[in-house]
C-alpha positions as CSV (number, residue, x, y, z in Angstrom):
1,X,25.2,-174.3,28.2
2,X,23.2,-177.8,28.5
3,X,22.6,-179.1,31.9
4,X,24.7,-182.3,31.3
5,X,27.8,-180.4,31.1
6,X,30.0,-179.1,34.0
7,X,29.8,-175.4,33.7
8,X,32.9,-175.0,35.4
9,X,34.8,-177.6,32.8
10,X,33.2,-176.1,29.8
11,X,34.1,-172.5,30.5
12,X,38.3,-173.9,31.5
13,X,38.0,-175.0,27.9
14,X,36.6,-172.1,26.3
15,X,39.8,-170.0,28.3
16,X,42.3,-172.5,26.9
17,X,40.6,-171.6,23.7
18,X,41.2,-168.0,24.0
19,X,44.3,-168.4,25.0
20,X,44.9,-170.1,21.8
21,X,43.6,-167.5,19.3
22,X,46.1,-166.4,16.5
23,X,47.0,-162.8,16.7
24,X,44.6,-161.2,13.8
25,X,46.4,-160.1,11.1
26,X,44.0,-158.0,9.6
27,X,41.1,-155.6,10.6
28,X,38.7,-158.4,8.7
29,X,40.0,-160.9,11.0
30,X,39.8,-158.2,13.5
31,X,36.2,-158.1,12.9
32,X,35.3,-161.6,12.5
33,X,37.2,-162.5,16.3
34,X,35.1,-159.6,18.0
35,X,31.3,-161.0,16.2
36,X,32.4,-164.6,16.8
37,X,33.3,-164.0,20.6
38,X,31.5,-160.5,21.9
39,X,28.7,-160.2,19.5
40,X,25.0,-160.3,20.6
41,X,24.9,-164.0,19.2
42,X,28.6,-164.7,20.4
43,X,30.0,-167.4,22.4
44,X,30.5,-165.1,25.5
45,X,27.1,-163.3,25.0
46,X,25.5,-166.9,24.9
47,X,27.2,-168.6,27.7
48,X,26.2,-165.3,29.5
49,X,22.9,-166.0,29.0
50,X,22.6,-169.8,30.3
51,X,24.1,-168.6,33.4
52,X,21.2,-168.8,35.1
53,X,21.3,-172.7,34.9
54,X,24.2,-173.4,36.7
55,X,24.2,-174.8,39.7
56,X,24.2,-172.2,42.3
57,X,27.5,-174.2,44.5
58,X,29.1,-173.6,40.8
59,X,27.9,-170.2,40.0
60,X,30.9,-168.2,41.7
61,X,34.0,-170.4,40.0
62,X,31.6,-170.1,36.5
63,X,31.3,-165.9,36.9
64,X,34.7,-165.6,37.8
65,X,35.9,-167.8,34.7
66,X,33.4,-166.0,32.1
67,X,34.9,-163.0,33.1
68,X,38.4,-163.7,32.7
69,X,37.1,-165.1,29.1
70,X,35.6,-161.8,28.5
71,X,38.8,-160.1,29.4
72,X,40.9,-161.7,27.4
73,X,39.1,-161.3,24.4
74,X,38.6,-157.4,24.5
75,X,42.0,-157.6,25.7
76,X,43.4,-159.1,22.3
77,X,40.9,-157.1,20.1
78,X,41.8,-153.8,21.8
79,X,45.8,-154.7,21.6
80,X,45.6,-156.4,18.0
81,X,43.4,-153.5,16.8
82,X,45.8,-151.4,18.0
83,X,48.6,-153.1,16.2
84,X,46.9,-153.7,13.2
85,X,46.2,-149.5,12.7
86,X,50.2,-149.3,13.5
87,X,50.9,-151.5,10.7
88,X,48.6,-149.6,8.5
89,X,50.6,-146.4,9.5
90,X,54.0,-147.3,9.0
91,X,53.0,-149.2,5.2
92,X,51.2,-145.5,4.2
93,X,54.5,-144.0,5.5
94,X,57.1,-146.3,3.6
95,X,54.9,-146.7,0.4
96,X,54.7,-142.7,0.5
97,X,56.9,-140.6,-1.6
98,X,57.8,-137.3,-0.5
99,X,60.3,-135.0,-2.3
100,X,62.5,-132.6,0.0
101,X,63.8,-130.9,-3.0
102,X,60.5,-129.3,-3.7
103,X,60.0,-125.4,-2.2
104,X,57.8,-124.8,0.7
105,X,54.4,-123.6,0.3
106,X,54.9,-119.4,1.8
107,X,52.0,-119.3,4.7
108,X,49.6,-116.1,3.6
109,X,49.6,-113.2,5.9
110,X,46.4,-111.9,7.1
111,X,46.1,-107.8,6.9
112,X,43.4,-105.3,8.5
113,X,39.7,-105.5,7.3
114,X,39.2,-102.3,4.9
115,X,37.3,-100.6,7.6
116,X,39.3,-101.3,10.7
117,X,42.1,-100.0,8.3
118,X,40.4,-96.3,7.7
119,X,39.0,-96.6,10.9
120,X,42.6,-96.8,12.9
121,X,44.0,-93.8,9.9
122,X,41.3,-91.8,11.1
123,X,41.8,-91.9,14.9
124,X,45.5,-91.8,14.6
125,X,44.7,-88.4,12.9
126,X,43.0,-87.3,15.1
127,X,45.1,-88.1,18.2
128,X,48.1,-86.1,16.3
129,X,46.1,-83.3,16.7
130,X,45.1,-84.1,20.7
131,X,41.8,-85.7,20.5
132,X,41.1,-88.3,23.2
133,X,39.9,-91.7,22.4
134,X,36.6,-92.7,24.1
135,X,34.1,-95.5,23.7
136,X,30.9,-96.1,24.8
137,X,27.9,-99.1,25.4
138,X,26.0,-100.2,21.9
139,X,22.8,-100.9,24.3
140,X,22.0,-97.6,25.0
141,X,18.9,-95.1,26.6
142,X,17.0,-93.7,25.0
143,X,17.9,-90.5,27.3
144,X,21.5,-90.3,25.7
145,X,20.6,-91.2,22.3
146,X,18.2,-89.0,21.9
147,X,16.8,-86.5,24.3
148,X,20.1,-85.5,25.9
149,X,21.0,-84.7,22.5
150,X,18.4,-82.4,21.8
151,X,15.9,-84.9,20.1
152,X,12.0,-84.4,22.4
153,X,10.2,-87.2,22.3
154,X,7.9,-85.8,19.4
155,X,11.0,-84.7,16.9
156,X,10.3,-85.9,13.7
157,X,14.2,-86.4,13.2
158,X,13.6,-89.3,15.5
159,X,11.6,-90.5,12.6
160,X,14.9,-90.6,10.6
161,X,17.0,-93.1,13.0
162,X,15.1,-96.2,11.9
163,X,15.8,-97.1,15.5
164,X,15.9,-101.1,16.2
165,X,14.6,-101.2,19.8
166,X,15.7,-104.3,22.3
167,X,13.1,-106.7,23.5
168,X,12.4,-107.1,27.5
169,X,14.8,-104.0,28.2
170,X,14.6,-100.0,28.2
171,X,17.1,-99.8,25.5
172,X,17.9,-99.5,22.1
173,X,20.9,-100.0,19.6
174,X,22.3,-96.6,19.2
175,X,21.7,-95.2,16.0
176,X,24.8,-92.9,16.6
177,X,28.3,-92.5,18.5
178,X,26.9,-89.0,20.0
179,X,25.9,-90.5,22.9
180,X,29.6,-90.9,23.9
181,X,29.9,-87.0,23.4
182,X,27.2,-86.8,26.9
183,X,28.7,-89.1,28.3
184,X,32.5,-87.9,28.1
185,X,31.1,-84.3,28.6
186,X,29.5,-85.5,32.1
187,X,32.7,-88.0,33.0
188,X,35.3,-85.4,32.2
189,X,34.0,-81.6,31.9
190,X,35.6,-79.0,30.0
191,X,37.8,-78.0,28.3
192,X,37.5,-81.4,26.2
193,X,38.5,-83.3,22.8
194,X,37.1,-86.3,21.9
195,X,37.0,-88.9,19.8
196,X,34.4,-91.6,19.8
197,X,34.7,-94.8,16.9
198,X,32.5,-97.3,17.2
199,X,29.3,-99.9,15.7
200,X,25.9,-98.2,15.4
201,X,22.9,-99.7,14.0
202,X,19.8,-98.8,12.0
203,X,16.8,-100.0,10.2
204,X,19.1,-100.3,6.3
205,X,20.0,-102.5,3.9
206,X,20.8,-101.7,0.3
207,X,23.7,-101.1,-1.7
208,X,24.8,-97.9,0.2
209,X,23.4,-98.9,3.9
210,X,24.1,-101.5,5.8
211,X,22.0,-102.8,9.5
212,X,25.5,-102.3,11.4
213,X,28.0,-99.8,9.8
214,X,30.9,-97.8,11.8
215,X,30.7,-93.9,12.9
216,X,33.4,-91.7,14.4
217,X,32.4,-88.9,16.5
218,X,34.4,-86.4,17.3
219,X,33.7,-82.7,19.2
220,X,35.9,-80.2,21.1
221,X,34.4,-77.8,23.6
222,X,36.4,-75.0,25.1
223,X,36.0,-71.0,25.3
224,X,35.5,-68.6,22.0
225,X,35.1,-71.8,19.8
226,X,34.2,-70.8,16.8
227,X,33.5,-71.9,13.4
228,X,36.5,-71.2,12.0
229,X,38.1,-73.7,14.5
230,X,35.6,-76.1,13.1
231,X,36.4,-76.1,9.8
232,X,40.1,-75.9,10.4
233,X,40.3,-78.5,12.0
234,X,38.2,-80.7,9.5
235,X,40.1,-79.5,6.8
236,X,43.2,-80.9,7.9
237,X,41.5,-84.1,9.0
238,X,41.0,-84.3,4.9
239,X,44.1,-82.9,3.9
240,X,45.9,-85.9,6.1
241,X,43.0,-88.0,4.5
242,X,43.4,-87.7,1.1
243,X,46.2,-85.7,0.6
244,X,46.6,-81.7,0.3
245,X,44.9,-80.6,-3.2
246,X,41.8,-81.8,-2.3
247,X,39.3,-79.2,-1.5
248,X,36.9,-78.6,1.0
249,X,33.3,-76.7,1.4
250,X,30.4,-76.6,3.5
251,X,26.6,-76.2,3.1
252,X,24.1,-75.2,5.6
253,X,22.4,-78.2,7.2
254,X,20.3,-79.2,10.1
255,X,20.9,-81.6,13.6
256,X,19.1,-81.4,16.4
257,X,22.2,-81.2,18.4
258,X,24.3,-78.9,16.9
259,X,23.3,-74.7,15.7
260,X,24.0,-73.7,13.3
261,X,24.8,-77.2,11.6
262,X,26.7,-77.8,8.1
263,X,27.5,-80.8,5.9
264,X,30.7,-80.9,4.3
265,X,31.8,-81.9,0.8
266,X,35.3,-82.6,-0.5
267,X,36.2,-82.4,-4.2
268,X,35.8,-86.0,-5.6
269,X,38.3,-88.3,-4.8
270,X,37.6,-90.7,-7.6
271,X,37.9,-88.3,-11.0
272,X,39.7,-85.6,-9.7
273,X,36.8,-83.3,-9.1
274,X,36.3,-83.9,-13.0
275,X,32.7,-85.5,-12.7
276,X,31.7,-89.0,-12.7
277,X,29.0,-91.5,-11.3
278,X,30.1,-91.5,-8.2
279,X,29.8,-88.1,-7.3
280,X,26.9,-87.8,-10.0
281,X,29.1,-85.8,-12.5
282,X,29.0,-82.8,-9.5
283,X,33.0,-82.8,-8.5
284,X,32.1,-82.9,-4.8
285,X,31.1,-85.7,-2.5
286,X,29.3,-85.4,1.1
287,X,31.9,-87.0,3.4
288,X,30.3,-86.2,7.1
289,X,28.1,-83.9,9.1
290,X,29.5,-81.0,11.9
291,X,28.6,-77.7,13.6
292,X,28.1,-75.8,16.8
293,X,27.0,-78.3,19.7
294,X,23.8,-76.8,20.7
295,X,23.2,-74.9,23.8
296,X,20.7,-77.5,25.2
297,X,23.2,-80.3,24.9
298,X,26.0,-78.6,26.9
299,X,23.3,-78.2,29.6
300,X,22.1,-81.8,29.3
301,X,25.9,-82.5,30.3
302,X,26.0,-80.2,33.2
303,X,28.1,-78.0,31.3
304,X,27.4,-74.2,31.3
305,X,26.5,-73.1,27.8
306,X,27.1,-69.3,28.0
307,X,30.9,-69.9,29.7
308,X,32.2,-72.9,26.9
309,X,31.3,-73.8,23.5
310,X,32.1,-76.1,20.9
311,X,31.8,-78.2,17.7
312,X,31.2,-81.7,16.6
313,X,31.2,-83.5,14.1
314,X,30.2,-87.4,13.0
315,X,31.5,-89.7,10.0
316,X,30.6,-92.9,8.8
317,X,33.6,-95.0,8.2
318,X,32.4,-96.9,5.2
319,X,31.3,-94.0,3.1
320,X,34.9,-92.8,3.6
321,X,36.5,-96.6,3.0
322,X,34.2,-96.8,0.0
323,X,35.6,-93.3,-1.7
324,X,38.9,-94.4,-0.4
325,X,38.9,-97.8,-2.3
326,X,36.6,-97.1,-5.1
327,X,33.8,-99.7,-3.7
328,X,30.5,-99.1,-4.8
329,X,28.8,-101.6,-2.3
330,X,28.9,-101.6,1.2
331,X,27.8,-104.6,1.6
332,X,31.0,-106.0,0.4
333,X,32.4,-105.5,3.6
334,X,30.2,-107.7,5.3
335,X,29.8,-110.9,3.4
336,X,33.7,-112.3,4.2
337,X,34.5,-112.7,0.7
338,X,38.1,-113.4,0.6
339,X,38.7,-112.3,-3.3
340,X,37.6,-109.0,-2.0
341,X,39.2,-109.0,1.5
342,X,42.7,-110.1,-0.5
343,X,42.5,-107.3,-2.6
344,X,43.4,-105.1,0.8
């Protein structure tokens, strides 16, 4: 603003001016109105800037006027720009075509993931037959993991856990859902019947491990438990399972928390007990591990060993979702893949 001019008459033009502008009818006009008035080189940016030289009796009447200026103009970009993207709107609308005849696109249902399918079979089986449902912490000690289950610190089955251990804290990720078994023994007493699903983690990954997989744990303790009542009861967990012709048999086998201890094996699923890859051309297929819960784990749980007894047994839910469904990876039910997932 050049000192021969009267601030204060310049700036009443420049609001006249303003007052003036055509409504823009476009977002290039748009454009060109905001760089031309409120760009860094603009006429209000400018005049801003030679404020300093008026004369300070004129300065307030000059401030007040360049603001109104200001005003008005983001006032008439921020209305015309919001006219302008009306406009736009309502021309996409009328130009658009959109056929009411044509059938509605049938929203796709979601269904259970694989595992929490078999996982919510199995429990519901086992509640039929009175078993209570418990869960317990992932983060756990390495007092319930292992030695209240009859693991000393020197057991070389320790040495089969691949145990991921937690930075900072005492604790580890449980490498099985037995510590729930202490834990509901010590909450509840006997007589008991427990059920215990949950995540447990260890040190695999291939096609047949996984980090994180599922277990189910399961154990009854009451008085003259036998193993009879053992396998009864597991073999109508796999009749319900898989259905009544499929058999059932059991091989010595050892846990530190159970004596004596036995693996089971059911006929194969896949061929009909007929032989095939899957169960290496045997007829039978390892489906979980059980026996007597061991003297020193009743007494780890304040539970007096020579007046109750019991069994457990333990279950990994992917081995049996992977038999049930023919999958021959388990890490297909990790990866999200919704071709697989949609085939469930």
């Amino acid at each position: 603003m050049a000192a021969t001019e009267n601030p204060v008459e310049k700036l009443l033009s420049l609001k006249g001016e303003v007052a003036s502008i055509p409504f823009p009818t476009d977002e290039k006009e748009l454009d060109a109105l905001r760089v031309k008035y409120l760009g860094k080189k603009g006429i209000v940016s400018l005049i801003s800037q030679d404020m300093r030289s008026v004369p300070a009796d004129q300065k307030p009447e000059a401030g007040r006027l360049l603001l109104e200026i200001r005003t008005a103009v983001e006032n008439l970009v921020e209305t015309s720009g919001a006219e302008i993207k009306r406009n736009r709107i309502r021309l996409e609308i009328e130009n658009e075509f959109f056929d009411v005849t044509l059938p509605g696109t049938a929203p796709r249902f979601g269904a259970a993931h694989p595992i929490s399918a078999v996982m919510d079979e199995i429990v519901d089986i086992f509640s039929g037959m009175g078993f209570q449902v418990e869960e317990g912490p992932e983060a756990e000690s390495d007092l319930y993991n292992f030695e209240k289950l009859n693991f000393p610190p020197d057991h070389p089955a320790r040495d089969m856990q691949d145990t991921f251990h937690l930075l900072g804290v005492d604790k580890i990720l449980r490498t099985h859902t037995s510590p729930v078994q202490i834990r509901a023994m010590e909450k509840y007493g006997a007589p008991l019947a427990v059920i215990a699903p949950g995540k447990v983690y260890r040190c695999d990954a291939d096609v047949t491990h996984s980090p994180m997989f599922h277990q189910i744990e399961g154990f009854v303790i009451d008085k003259k438990i036998t193993m009879g009542d053992m396998k009864g009861t597991l073999q109508t967990f796999i009749h319900r399972l898989y259905g009544k012709d499929t058999k059932v048999r059991f091989r010595p086998s050892f846990f530190p928390f159970v004596e004596p201890g036995a693996e089971m094996d059911v006929s194969c699923v896949i061929c009909g007990a007929k032989g095939c890859r899957v169960c290496k051309n045997s007829g039978w297929l390892e489906i979980l591990g059980a026996g007597m819960i061991h003297p020193n784990v009743l007494s780890a749980s304040g539970i007096d060993p020579n007046a109750w007894g019991g069994f457990a047994f333990g279950l990994g839910i992917e081995r049996i979702a992977m038999l049930k469904y023919g999958v021959d990876d388990i890490r297909l039910f990790f990866e999200n893949d919704m071709r697989f997932l949609r085939q469930f």
